[in-house]
N, C-alpha and C positions, 0 to 999 in steps of 0.2 A: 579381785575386782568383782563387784556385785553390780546387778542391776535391779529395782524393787519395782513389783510387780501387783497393786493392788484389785482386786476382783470382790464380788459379791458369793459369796454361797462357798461353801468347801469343795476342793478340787485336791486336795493336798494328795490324795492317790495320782492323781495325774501329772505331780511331780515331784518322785520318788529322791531322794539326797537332800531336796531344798530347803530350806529354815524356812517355817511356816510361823508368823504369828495371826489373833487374830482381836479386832476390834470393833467393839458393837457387829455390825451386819457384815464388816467387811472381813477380808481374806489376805493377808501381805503377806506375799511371797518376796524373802530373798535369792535372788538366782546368780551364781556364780557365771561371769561374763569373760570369756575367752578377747585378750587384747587383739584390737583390730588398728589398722591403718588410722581409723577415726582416733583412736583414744589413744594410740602411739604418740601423734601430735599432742593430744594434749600431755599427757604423761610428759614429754619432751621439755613446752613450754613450765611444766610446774619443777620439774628439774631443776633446767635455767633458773627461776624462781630462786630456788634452792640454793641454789649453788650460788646466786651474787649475795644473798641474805650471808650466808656464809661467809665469803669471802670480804664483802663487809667488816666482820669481827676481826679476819685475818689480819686486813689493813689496818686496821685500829690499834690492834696487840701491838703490829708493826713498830706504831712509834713512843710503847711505853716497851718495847721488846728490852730482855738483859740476857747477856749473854751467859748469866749466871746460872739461866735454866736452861741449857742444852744440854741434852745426853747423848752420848754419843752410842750408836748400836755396832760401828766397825770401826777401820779404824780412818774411813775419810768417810763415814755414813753416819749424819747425826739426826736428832729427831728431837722439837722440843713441846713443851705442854699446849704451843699452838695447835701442832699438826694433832696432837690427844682430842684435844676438846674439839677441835675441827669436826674431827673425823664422828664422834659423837653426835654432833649438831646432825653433820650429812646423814648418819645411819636412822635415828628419831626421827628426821624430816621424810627420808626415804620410805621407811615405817609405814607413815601415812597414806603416801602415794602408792603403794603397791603391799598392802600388810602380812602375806604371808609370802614372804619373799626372803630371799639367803642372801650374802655377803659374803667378800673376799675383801679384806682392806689392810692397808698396810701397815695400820698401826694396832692392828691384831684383833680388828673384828671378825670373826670368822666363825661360819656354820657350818655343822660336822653334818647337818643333816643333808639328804637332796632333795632342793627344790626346784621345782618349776622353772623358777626365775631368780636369777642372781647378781648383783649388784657388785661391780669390780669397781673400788674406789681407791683413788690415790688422794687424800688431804691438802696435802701441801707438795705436789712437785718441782724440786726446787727447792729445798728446805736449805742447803749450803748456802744460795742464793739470796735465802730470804732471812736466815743468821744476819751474811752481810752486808744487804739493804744494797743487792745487786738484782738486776732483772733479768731473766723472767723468772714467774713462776707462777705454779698452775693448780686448781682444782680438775680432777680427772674423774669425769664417772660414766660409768657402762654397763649397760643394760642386757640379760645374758637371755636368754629361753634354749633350755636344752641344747647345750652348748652352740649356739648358735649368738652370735652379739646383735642386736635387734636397736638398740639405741645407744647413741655416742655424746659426751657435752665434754668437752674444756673450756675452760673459763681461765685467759692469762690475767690477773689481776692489774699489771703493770699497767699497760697498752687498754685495759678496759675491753677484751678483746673476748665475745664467745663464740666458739665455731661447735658448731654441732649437726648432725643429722639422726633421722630416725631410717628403721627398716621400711622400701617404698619410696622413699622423699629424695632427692637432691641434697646438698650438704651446702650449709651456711656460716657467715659469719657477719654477726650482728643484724641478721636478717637479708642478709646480702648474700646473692648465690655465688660458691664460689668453686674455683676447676685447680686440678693439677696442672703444673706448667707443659706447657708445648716443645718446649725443647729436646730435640733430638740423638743428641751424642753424649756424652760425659764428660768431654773434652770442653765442649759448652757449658756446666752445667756445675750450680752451686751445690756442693755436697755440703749436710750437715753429720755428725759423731757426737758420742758421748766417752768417757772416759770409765771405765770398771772402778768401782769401790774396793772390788777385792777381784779372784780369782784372777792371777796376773799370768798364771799359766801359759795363756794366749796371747801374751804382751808383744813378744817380738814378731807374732804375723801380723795382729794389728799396728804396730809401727811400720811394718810394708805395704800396710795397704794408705795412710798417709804419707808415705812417701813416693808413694806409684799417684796420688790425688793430687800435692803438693805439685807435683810437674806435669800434669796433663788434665787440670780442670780449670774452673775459674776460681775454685779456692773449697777452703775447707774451714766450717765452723763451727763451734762449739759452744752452745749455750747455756747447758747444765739444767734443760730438762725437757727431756725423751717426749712427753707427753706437748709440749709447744714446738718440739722439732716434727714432729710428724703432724699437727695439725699446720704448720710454716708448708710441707710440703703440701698439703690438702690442698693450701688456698694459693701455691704455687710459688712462694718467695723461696724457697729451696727446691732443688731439682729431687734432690734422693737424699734420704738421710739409711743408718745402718749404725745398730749397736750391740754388743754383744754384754751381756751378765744383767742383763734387765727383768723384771719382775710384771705380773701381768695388771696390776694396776699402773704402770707404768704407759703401756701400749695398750691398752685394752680400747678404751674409748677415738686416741688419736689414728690407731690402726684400721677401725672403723670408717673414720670419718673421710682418712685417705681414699677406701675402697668406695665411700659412695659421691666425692670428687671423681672421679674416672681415674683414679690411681691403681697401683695394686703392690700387693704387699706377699711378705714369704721370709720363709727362715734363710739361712744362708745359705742352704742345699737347693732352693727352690718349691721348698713344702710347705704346710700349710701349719705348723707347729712354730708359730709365731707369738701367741698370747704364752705359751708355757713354756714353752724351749728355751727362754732365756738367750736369744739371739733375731734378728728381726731386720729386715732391708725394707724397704718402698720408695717407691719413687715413681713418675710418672711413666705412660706405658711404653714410648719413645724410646728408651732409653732401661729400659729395666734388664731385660736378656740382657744387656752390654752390661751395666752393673752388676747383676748377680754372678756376670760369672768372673769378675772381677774379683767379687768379694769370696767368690768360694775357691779360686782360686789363689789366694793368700790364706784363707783363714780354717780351710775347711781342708 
């Protein structure tokens, strides 16, 4: 991010690093501008931007979609030329908005180098979902500065639904502020899961821990995408959701978004290796020590 800076007369000693050009009488300094709360917001709304221009074309593909171009990457994990060209658009548009910025995305953008700021993107979450013209599913993107996640946006296509927040702000959806549920127990409280692609290793403690939920909550559900189940928790329609073999474009943004609802989030030991650990719990603050140690007690 740059800010331009015109003046009369040469000063360019007096700011050593900066792109200096100059014109007739004047002086144009470009200056490298550290993001602030102000430009967060904006950054945020040009995102959203982004992200509905995009999922626009998603929808569209939607109804000329053939099943003929899915590939499959595992063996219940498939990927087709939408979520490709998706994730394209989002990277080029992202480009703009913050240009020398790094990437983590899951359809295999990724920079070896270290940047500043880093962009964790999920294209299409939901992509099973969205083969068979089942809802939901999601655009995921999150905004990194030294590992630190500083802005969150999902976008569920179906429902027309963005929930997002920046570092500083409250957390929204469609402009509407929105909180982790109040509920207190577990016993009360709608749990949402995801189900593993692979590494089934862990299979039979997470089949205990739906079946210790199945009899002592209000239920248990499954939507087939991590990234709307944790922004579902955000805005409070799920109490706690909790899934293990997950990828960080996956949680990255919706993990976010929980934490600046008044939620809180954690791996399943209770630490804070949640975006990369491939395991992740949140839920509202009522009820969280009683979940986690739920869940680490079956799984952990």
């Amino acid at each position: 991010m740059y800010c331009m800076i015109i003046t009369e007369g040469n000063f360019s000693s007096r700011y050593p690093g900066f792109t200096h050009f100059y014109y007739h009488n004047y002086h144009i300094i470009f200056a490298p501008v550290e993001l602030n709360l102000m430009n967060l917001e904006t950054i945020c709304i040009k995102v959203i931007e982004l992200t509905k221009q995009v999922a626009s074309y998603i929808n569209e593909e939607r109804n000329r979609f053939s099943g003929f171009k899915v590939e499959a990457k595992g063996k219940h994990n498939f990927v087709t030329y939408v979520d490709k060209c998706a994730e394209e658009r989002i990277v080029k548009g992202l480009k703009k908005i913050i240009p020398d910025s790094g990437f983590i995305a899951e359809e295999g953008t990724i920079s070896n180098d270290e940047k500043k700021y880093t962009w964790i993107i999920d294209p299409l979450d939901g992509t099973t979902n969205y083969i068979h013209g089942v809802p939901p599913y999601a655009i995921s993107i999150a905004l990194v500065k030294e590992n630190e996640i500083i802005l969150g946006v999902v976008y569920e296509m179906v429902m027309d639904e963005c929930f997002y927040s920046y570092e500083g702000a409250a957390a929204f959806m469609n402009q509407i502020p929105i909180r982790v549920s109040d509920i207190e127990t577990v016993s009360e409280s709608l749990i949402a899961t995801g189900f593993p692609y692979e590494n089934y290793d862990r299979m039979s403690s997470f089949m205990k821990t739906l079946d210790h939920f199945f009899n002592h909550s209000h239920g248990v559900r499954r939507l087939g995408s991590a990234a709307t189940d944790l922004a579902y928790v955000a805005c409070g329609r799920y109490d706690a959701f909790y899934e293990y073999n997950l990828n960080s474009w996956d949680v990255a943004a919706g993990a976010f978004i929980v934490q600046q609802a008044g939620g809180k989030v954690s791996d399943f030991s209770g630490g804070d290796n949640f975006i990369f650990g491939k395991e992740i719990i949140a839920s509202n603050n009522f009820i969280f020590h009683e979940f986690r140690n739920l869940i680490s007690q079956f799984m952990n």
